[in-house]
C-alpha positions in Angstrom: 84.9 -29.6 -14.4 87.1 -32.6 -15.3 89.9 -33.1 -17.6 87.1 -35.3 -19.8 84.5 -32.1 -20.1 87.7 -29.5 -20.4 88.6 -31.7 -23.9 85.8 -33.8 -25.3 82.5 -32.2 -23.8 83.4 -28.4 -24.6 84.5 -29.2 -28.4 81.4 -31.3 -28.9 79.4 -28.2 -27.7 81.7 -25.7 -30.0 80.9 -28.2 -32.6 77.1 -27.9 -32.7 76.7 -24.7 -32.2 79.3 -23.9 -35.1 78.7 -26.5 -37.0 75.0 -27.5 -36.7 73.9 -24.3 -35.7 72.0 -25.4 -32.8 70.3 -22.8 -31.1 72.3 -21.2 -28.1 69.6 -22.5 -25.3 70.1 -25.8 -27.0 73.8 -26.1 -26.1 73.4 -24.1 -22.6 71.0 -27.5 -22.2 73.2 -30.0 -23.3 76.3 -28.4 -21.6 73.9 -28.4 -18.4 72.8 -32.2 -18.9 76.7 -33.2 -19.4 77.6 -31.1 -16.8 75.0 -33.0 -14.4 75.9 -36.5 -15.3 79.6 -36.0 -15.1 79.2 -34.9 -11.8 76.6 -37.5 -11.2 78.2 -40.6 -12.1 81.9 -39.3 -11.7 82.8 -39.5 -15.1 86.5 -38.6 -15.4 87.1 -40.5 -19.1 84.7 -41.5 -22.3 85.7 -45.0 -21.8 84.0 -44.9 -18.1 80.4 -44.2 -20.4 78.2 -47.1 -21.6 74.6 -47.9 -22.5 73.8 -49.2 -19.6 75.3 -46.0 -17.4 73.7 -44.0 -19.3 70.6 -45.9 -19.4 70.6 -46.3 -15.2 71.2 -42.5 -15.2 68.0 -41.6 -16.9 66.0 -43.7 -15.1 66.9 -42.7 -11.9 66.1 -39.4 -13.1 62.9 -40.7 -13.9 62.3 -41.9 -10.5 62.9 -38.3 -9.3 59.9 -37.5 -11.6 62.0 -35.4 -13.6 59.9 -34.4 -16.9 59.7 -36.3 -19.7 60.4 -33.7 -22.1 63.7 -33.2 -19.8 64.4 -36.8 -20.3 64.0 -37.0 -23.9 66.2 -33.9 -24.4 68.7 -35.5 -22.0 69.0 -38.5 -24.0 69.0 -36.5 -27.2 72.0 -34.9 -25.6 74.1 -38.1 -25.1 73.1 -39.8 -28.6 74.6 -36.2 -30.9 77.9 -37.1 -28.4 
């Protein structure tokens, strides 16, 4: 992974599973649905993520009839970032 997930993405997972004491299949999802759209929409710095990225993102997921509970725990995912 990129420079971006090595030093904002890892500590945010640290962070709630030390912090918040989210479950550990809760941050093996997270650090999956980070991992997917980094790679998906080339993320290489915070400042290339926006609503509307983010937004686009989970509909096209949508369109690839990718559950809604998937969805939902997607967007979960970005809003705790």
């Amino acid at each position: 992974m990129n420079e971006f997930y090595r030093t904002s993405i890892l500590p945010f997972l640290e962070y709630l599973e030390k912090t918040k004491n989210f479950s550990h299949h809760t941050i093996l999802a997270y650090k999956t649905d980070w991992e997917q759209f980094i790679e998906s929409c080339q993320v290489q710095e915070l400042k290339d993520i926006d609503h509307s990225l983010l937004q686009e993102y989970l509909k096209n997921l949508a369109k690839m009839n990718v559950a809604k509970s998937t969805l939902h725990r997607k967007a979960s995912s970005f809003r705790s970032f």
